[in-house]
N, C-alpha and C positions, 0 to 999 in steps of 0.2 A: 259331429259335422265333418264336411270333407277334409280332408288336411291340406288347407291355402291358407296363404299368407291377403290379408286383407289391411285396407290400409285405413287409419284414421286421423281426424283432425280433433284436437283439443284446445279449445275456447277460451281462453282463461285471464282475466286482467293480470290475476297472481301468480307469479313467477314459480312459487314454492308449491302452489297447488297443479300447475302446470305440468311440473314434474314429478310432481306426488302421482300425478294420473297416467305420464308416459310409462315409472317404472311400475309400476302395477300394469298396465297394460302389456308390456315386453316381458313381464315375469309371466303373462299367461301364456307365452306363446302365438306366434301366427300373424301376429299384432304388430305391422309397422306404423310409429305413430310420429305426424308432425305437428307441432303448435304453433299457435295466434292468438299474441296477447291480448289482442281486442277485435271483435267483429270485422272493424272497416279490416284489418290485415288479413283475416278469415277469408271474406269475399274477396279480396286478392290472393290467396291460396286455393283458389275455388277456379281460379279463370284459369292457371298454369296444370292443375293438376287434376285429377276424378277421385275422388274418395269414394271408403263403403260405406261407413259411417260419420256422422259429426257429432261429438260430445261435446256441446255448448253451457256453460256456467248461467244462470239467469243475471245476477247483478254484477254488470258493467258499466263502467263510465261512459260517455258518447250515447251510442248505440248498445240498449240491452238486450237479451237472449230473444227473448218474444221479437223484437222489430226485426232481429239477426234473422230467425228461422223464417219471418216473414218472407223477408228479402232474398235469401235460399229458395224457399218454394217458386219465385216467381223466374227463377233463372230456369232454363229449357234444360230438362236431362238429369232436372234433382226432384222433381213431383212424386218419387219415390224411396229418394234418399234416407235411410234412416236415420234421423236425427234423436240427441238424447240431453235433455236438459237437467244440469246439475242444480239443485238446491241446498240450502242448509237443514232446509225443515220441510217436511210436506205440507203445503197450500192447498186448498180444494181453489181456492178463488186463482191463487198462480194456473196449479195444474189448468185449468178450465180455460183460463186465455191461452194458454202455451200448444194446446190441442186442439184449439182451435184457428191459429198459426200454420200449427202443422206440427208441432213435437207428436214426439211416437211412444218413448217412456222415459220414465226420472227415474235419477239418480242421486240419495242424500252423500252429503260429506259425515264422516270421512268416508272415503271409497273401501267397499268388501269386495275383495276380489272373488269370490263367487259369487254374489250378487251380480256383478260386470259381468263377469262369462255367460250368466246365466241368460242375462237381460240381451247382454251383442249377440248368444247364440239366438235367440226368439226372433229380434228383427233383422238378424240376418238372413232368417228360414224364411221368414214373411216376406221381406223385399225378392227375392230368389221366385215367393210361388205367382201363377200367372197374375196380371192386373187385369182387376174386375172393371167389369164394365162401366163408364158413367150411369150411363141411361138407368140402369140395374138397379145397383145400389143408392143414387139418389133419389129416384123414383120410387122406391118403396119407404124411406125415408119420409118420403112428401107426404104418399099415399096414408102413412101412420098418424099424420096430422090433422085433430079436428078442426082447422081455420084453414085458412088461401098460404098457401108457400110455395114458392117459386125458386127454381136459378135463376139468377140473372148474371147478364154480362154487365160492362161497365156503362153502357149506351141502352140499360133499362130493357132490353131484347129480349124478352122468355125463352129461355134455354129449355126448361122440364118444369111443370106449374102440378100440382093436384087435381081431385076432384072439384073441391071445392074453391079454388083460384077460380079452375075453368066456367064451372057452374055463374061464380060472380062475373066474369067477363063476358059471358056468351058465346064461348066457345069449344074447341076442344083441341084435343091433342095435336091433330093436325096444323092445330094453329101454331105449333111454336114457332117465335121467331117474331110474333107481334110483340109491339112495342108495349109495357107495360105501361107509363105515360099515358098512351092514347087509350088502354083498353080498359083501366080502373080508375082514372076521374076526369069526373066531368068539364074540367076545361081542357082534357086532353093534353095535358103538359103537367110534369114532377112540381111538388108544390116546393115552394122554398126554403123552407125543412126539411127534404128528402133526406132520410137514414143515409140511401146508396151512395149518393153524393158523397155524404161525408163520411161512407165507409172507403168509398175508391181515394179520398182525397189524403184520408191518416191512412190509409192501413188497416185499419183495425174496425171492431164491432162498433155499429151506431144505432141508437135508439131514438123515437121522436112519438108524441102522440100527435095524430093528424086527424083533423077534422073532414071529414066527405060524406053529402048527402044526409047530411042533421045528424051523422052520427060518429065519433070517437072511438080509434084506432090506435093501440101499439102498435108501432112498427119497428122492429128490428131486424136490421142486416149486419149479415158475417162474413166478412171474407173465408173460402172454403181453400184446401190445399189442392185445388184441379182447378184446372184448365181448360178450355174450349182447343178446338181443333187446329187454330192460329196461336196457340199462345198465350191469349189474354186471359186471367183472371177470371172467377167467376163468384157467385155472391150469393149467399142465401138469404131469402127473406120472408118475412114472417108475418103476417098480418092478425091481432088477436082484438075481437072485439073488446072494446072498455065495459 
């Protein structure tokens, strides 16, 4: 990598792991690093300063690492922030929420200092190369899914839908921007289970089986790490026959 000096933040309730992680980091070089004992101090270290990275701990008091990176992603200017979540053990079930938040890679305790350079140099290259398109990458995404999948915004809006969404609505691409509500059930309004609802309301992934037209649907929504063109949020969702 270039020879810069880059700056990071360290997440950490524990005072001793805190600094376990600055001087490992300052022993590699290039590395200026600040800490925050806990999230909420985080996001105020976030409003005075720009980092390149943030290495966030998962289990904290308050607010934990997943709601943390959440909350990161939704601020203007970090949608590609590389973030890196510390655990004690590897999760498939952690990993899976945390990426889908937005964490980028893990890292186990105790900290390997070439494991760390190896991992800050990867998403440093990647945050560095151009950002892909939405339309692109989510759109093909969709298109790989054999059921209805859509983006959505918080107000049910079809941002980018599939073949098979479109097909179920009656429309097409042209249409994005219809309201999902009106164009896949028949009273034309989110039923009172709506996943989206109570994905915009936590934060986080919701599930619901929904009944429409004598037939039985999973549905689940995700909050995704992008954004629409104002800022807001946006949400995937999934529709799988029962």
């Amino acid at each position: 990598m270039e020879n810069n000096h880059f700056s990071i933040l360290v997440v950490d309730d524990s005072e001793v792991l805190r600094r376990l992680a600055a001087v490992t980091l300052t022993s590699l070089g290039n590395y200026e690093v600040d800490q925050a004992c806990d999230a909420a101090e985080a996001l105020e270290c976030l409003i005075d300063k720009d980092y390149d990275v943030i290495i966030t701990d998962y289990y904290m008091p308050g607010m934990d690492g997943i709601e943390f990176i959440r909350r990161v992603r939704r601020r203007s200017g970090c949608e590609r922030l590389p973030i890196l979540m510390v655990t004690t053990e590897r999760d498939p079930f952690i990993e899976e929420e945390a990426r889908a938040a937005g964490a980028d890679e893990f890292l186990t305790k105790p900290f390997e200092p070439l494991v760390i350079r190896e991992t800050l140099d990867r998403v440093l290259q990647a945050a560095k190369a151009p950002a892909m398109s939405l339309r692109i990458d989510a759109q093909s995404l969709l298109d790989s899914l054999p059921y209805a999948a859509m983006v959505l915004d918080r107000h049910h809006n079809v941002i980018l839908g599939n073949g098979v969404f479109w097909r179920s609505a009656g429309g097409g691409i042209d249409d994005a921007g219809v309201n999902c509500a009106r164009a896949m059930h028949e009273a034309q309004t989110a039923p009172a289970n709506c996943p989206l609802d109570s994905a915009v309301s936590s934060g986080g992934p919701a599930e619901e089986v929904v009944a429409e037209a004598g037939a039985l649907y999973r549905v689940s929504v995700f909050p995704m790490a992008l954004s629409d063109d104002e800022g807001q949020a946006l949400y995937l969702h999934l529709t799988q026959p029962i």
